[in-house]
MDAnalysis code that builds the backbone (N, CA, C; Angstrom):
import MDAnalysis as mda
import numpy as np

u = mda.Universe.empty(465, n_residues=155, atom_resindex=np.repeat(np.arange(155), 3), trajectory=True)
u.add_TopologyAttr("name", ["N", "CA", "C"] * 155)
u.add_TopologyAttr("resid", np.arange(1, 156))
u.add_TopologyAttr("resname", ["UNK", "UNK", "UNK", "UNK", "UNK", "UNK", "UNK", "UNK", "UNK", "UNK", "UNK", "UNK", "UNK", "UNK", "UNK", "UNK", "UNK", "UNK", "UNK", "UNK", "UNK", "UNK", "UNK", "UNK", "UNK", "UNK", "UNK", "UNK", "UNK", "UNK", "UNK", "UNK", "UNK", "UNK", "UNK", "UNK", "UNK", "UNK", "UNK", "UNK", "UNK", "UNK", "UNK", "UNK", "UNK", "UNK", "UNK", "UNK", "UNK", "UNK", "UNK", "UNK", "UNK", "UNK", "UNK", "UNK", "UNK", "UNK", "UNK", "UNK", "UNK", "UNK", "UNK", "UNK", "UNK", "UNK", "UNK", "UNK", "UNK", "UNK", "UNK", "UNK", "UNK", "UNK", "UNK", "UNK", "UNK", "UNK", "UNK", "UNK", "UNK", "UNK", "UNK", "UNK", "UNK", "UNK", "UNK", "UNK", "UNK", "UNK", "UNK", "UNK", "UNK", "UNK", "UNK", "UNK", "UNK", "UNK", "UNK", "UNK", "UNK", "UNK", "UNK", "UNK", "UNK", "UNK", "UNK", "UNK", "UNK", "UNK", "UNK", "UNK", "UNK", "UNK", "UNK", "UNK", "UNK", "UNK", "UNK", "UNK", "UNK", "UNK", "UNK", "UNK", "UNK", "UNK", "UNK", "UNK", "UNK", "UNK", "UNK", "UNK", "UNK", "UNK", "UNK", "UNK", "UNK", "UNK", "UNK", "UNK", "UNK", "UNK", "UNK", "UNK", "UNK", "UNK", "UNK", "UNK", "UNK", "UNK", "UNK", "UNK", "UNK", "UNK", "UNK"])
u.atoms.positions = np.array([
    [0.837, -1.179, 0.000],
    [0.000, 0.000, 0.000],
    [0.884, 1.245, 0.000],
    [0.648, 1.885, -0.775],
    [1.299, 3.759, -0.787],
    [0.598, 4.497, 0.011],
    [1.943, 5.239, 0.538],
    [1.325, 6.322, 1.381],
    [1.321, 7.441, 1.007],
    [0.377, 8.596, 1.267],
    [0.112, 9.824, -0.026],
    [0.789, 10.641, 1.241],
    [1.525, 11.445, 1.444],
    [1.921, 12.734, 2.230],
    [1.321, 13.789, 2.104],
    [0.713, 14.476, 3.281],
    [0.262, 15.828, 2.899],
    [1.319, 16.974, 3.433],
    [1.820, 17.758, 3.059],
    [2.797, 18.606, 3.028],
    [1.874, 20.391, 3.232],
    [2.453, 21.087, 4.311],
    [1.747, 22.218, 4.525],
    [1.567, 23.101, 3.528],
    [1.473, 24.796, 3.783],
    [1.527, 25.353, 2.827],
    [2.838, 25.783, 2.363],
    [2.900, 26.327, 1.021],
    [4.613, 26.638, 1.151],
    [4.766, 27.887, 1.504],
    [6.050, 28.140, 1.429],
    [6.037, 29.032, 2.247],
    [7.227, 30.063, 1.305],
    [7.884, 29.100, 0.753],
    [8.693, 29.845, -0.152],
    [8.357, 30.171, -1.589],
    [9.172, 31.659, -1.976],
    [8.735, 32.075, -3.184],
    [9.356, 30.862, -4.196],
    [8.664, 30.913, -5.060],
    [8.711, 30.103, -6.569],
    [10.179, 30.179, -7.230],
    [10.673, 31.271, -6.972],
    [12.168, 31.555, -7.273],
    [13.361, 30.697, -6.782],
    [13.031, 30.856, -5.304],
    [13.571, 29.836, -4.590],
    [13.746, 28.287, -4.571],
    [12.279, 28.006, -4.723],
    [12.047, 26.557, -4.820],
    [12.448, 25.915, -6.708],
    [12.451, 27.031, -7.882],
    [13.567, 26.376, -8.795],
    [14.599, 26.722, -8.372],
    [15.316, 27.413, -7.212],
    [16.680, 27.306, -7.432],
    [17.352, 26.197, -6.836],
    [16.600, 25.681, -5.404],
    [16.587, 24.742, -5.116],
    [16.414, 23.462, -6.140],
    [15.651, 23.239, -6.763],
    [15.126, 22.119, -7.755],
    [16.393, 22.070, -8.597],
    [16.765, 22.928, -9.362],
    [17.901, 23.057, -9.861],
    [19.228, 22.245, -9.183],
    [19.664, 22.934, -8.056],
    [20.845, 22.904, -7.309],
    [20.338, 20.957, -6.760],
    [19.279, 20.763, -6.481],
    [18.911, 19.104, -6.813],
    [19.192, 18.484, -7.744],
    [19.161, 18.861, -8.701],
    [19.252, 17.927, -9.678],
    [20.416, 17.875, -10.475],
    [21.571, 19.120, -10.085],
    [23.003, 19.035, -10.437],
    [23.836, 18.353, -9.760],
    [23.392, 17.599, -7.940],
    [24.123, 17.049, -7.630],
    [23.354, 15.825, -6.909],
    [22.280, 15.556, -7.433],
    [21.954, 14.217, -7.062],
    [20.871, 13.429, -8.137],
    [21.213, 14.293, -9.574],
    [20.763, 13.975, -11.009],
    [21.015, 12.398, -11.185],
    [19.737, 11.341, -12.345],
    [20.142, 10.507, -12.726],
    [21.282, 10.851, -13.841],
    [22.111, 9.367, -14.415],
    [23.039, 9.331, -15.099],
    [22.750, 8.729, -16.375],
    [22.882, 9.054, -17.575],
    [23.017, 8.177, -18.692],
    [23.735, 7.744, -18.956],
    [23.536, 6.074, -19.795],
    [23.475, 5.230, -20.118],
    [25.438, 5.162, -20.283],
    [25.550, 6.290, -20.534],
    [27.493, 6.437, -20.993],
    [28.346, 6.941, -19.391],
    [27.195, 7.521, -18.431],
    [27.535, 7.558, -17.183],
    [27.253, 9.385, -17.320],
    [26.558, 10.106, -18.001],
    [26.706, 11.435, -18.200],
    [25.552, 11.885, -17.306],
    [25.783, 12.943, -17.144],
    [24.894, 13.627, -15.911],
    [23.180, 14.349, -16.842],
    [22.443, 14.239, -16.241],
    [20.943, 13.942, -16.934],
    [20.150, 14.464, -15.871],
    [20.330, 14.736, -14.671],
    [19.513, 15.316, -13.553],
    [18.324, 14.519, -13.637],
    [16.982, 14.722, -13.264],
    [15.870, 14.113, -12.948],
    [15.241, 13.869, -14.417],
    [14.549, 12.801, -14.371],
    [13.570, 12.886, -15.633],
    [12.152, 12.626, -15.377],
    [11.649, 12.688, -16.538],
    [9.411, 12.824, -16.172],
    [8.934, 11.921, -16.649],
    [8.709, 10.770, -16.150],
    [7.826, 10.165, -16.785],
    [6.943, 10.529, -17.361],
    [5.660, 9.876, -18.485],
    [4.253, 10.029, -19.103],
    [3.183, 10.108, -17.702],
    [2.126, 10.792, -17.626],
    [1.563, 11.137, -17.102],
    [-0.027, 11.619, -17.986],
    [-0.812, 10.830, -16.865],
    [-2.239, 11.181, -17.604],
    [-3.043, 11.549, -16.687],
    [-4.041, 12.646, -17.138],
    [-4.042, 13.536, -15.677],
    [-5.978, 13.475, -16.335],
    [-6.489, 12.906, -15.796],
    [-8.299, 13.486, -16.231],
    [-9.311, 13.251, -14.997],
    [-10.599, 13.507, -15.388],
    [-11.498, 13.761, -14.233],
    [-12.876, 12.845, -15.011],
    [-13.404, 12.731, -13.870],
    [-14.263, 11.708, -13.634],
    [-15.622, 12.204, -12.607],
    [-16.676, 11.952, -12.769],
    [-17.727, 12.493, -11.782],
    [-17.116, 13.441, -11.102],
    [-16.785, 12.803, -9.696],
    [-15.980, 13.881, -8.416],
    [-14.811, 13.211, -8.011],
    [-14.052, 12.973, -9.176],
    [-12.332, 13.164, -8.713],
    [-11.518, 12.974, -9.459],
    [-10.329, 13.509, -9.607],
    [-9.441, 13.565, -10.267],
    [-8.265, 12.635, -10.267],
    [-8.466, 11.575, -11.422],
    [-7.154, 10.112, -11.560],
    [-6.205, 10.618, -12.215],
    [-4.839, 10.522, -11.651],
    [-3.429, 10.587, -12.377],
    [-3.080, 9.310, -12.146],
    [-2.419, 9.250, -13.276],
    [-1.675, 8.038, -13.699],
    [-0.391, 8.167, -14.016],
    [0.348, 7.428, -13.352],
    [1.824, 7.703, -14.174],
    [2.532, 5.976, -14.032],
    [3.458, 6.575, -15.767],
    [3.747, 4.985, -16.323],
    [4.982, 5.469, -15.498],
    [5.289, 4.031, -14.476],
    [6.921, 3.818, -13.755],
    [7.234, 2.627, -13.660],
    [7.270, 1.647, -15.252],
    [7.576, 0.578, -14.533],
    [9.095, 0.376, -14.224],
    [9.433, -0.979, -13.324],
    [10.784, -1.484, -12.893],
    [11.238, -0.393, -11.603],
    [9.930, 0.485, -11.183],
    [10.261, 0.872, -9.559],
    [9.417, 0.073, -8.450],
    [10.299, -0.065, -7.538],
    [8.891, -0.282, -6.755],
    [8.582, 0.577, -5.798],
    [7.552, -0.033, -4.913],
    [6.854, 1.010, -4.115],
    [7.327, 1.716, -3.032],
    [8.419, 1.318, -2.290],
    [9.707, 1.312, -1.902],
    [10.350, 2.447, -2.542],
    [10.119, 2.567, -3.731],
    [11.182, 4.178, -4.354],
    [10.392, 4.381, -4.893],
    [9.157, 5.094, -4.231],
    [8.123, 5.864, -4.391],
    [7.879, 6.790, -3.318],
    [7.452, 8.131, -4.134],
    [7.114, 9.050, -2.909],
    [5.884, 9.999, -3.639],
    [4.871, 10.031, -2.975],
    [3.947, 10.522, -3.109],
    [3.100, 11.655, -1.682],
    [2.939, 12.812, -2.823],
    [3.091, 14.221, -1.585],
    [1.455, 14.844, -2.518],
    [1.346, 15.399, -1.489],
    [0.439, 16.579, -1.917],
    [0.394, 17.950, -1.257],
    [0.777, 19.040, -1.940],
    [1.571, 20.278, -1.246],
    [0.343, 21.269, -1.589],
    [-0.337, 21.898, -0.703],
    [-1.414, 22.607, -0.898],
    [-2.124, 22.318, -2.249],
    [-1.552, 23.053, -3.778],
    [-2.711, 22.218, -4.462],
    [-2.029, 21.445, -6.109],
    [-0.636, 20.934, -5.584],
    [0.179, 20.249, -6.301],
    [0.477, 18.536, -5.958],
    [0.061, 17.882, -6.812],
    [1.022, 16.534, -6.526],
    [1.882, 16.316, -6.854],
    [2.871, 15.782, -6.301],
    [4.205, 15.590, -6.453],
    [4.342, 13.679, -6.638],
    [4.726, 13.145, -7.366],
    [5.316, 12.030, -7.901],
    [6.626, 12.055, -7.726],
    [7.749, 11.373, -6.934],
    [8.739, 11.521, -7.442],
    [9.586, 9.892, -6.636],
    [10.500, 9.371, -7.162],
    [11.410, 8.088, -6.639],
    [12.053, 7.612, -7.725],
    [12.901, 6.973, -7.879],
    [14.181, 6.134, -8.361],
    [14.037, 4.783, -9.330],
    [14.290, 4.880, -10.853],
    [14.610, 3.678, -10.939],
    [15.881, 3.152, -10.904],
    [15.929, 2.178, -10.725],
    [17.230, 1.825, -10.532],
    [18.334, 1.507, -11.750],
    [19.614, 1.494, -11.910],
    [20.084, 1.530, -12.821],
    [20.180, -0.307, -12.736],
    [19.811, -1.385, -14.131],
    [20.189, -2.700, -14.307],
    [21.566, -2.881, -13.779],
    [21.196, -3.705, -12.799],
    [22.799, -4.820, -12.745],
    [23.037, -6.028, -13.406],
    [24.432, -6.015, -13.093],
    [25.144, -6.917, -14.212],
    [26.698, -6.709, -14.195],
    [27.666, -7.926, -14.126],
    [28.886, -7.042, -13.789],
    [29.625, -7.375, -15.487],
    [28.638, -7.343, -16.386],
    [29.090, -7.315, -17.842],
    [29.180, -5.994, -18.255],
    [29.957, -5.858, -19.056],
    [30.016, -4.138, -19.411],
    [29.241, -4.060, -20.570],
    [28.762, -3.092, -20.863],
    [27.264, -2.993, -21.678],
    [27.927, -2.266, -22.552],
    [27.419, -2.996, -24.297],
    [27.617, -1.693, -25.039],
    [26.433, -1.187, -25.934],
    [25.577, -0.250, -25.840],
    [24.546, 0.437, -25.958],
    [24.533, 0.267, -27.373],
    [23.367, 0.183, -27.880],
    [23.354, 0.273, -29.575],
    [22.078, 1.476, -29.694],
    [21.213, 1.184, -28.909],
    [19.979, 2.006, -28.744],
    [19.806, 2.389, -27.278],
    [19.276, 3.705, -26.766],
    [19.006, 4.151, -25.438],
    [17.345, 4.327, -25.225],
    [17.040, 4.317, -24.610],
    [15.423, 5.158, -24.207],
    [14.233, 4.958, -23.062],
    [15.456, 4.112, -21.874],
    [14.686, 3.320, -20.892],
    [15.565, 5.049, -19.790],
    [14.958, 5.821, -19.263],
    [15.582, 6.900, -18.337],
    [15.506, 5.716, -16.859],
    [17.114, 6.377, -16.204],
    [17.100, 5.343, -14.778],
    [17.266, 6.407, -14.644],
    [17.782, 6.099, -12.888],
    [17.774, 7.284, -11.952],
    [16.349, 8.225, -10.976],
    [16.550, 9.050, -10.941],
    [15.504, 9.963, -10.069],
    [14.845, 10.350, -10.758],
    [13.123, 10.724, -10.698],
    [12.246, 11.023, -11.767],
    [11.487, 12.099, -10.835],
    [10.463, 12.528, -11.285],
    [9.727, 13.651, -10.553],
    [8.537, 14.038, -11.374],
    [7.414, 14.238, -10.964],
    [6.251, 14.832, -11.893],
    [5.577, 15.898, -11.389],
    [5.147, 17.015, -11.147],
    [4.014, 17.734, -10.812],
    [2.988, 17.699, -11.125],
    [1.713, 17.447, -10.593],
    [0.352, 17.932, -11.644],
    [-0.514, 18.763, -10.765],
    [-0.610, 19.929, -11.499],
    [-1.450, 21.101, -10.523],
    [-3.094, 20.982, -10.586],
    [-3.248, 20.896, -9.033],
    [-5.068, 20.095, -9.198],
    [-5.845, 21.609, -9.443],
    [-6.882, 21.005, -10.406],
    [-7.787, 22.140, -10.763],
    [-8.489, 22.526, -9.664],
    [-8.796, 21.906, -8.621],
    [-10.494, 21.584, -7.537],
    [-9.345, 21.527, -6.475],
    [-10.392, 21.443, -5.390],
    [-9.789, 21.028, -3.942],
    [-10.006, 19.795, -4.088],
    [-9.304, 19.218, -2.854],
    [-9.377, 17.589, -3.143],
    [-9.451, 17.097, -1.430],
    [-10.342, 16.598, -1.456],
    [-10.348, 15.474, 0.639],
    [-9.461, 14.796, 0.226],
    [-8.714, 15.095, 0.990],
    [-7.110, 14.887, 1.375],
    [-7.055, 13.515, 2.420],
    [-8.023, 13.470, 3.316],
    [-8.253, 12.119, 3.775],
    [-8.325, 11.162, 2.870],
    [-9.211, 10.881, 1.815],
    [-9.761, 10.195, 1.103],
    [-8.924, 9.814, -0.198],
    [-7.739, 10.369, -0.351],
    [-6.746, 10.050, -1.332],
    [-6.672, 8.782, -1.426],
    [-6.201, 8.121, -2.853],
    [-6.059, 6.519, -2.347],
    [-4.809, 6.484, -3.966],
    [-3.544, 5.928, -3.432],
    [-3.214, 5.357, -4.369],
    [-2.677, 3.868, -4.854],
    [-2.257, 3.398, -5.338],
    [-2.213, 1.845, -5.987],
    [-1.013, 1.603, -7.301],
    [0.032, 0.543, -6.961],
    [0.734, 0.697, -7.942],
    [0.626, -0.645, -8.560],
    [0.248, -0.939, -9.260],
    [0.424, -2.213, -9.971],
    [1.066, -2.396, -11.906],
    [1.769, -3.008, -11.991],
    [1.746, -3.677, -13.611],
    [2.318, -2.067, -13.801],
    [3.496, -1.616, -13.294],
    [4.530, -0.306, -13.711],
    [3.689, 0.952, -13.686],
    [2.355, 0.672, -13.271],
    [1.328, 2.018, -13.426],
    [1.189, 2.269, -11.966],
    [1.053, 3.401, -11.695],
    [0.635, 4.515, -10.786],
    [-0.417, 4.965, -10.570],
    [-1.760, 4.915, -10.029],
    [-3.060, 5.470, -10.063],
    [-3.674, 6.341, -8.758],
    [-3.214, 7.472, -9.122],
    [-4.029, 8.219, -7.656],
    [-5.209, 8.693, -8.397],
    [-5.967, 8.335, -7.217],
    [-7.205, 8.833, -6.812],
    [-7.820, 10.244, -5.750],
    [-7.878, 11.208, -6.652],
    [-8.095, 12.627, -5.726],
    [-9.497, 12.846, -5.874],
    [-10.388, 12.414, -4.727],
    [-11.600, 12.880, -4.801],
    [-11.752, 14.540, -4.576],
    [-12.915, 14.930, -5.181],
    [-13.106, 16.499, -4.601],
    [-13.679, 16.765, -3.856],
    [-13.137, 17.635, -2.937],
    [-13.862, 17.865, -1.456],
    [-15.024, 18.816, -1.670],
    [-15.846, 18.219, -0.816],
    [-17.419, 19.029, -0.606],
    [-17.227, 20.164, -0.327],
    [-17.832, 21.418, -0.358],
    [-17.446, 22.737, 0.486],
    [-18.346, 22.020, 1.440],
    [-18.081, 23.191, 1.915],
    [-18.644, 22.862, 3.642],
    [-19.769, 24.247, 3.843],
    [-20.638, 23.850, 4.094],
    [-21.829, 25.116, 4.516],
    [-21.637, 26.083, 5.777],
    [-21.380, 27.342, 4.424],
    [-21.108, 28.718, 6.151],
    [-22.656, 29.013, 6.575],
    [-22.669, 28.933, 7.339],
    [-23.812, 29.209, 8.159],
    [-23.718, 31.073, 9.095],
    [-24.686, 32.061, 8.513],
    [-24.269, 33.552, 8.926],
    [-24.441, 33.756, 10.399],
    [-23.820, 34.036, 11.188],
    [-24.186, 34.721, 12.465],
    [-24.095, 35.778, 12.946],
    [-24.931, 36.454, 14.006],
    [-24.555, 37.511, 14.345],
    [-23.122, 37.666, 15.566],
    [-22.628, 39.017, 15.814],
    [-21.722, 38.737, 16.811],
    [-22.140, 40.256, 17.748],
    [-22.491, 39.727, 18.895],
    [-22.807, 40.804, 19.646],
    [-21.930, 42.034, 20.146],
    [-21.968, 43.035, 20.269],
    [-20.641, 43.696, 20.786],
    [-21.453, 44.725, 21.715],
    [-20.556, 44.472, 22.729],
    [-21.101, 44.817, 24.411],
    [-21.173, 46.082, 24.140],
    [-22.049, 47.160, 25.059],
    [-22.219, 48.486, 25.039],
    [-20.917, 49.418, 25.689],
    [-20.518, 48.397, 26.729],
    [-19.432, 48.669, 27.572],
    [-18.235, 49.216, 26.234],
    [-17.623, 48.478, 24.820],
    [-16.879, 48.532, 24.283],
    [-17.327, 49.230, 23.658],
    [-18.273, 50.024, 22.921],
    [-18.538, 51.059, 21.937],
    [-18.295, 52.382, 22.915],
    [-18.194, 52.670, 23.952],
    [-18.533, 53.435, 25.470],
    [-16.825, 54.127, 25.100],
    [-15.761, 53.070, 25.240],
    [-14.863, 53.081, 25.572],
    [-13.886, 53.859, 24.772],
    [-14.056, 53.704, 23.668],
    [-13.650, 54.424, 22.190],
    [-13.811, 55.585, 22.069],
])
């Protein structure tokens, strides 16, 4: 079973958080296939809606659930974990490339609010399936608020 993280609000400007993302991915980037530096890559991602909630999907096969991390940051999901590079202590010589190893990462920015309790995700057969239901509003109800005579007096 996956566990979905809920992550507060942020707090930092947007500037920051690519410079950070950046300065991530120059020194703890996946590697290609020749050993060259490649930083993070994105998997395919399918992002649609349904009655009341919103399914992403993302193709990851040959990770497992184990190098998976799944967040939800006020109103972003975050996808992100490791495939691993094939072992083998044969030395490989590449004729064709197009399988990305290493660290991956996805964003998908939710249109709706989403009950954040009620998240559910599932990894099976290299696919990824979250489930973001949309949260109900909640009914404001108007009230009055009394204010003592004593405090209008005082002013």
């Amino acid at each position: 079973m996956l566990i979905v993280r809920r992550r507060g609000r942020r707090e930092r400007g947007k500037i920051q958080q690519d410079m950070e993302a950046a300065f991530r991915s120059l020194f703890s980037g996946a590697r290609t296939a020749t050993g060259g530096h490649m930083g993070c890559w994105r998997p395919p991602v399918e992002v649609y809606e349904v009655e009341d909630e919103l399914i992403v999907t993302v193709e990851i096969a040959g990770v497992t659930e184990d190098d998976l991390n799944v967040e939800i940051d006020e109103s972003v999901l975050r996808i992100a974990g490791t495939r691993p590079f094939p072992e083998g202590s044969r030395r490989r010589v590449f004729h064709q490339t197009g399988i990305p190893y290493g660290d991956f990462e996805a964003e998908v920015f939710l249109p709706f609010a989403v009950a954040l309790d009620d998240v559910e995700a599932a990894y099976e057969n290299g696919m990824l399936h979250v489930h973001l239901p949309r949260a109900r509003p909640t009914r404001i109800v108007p009230r009055g608020i009394d204010v003592p005579a004593d405090a209008q007096q005082e002013e």
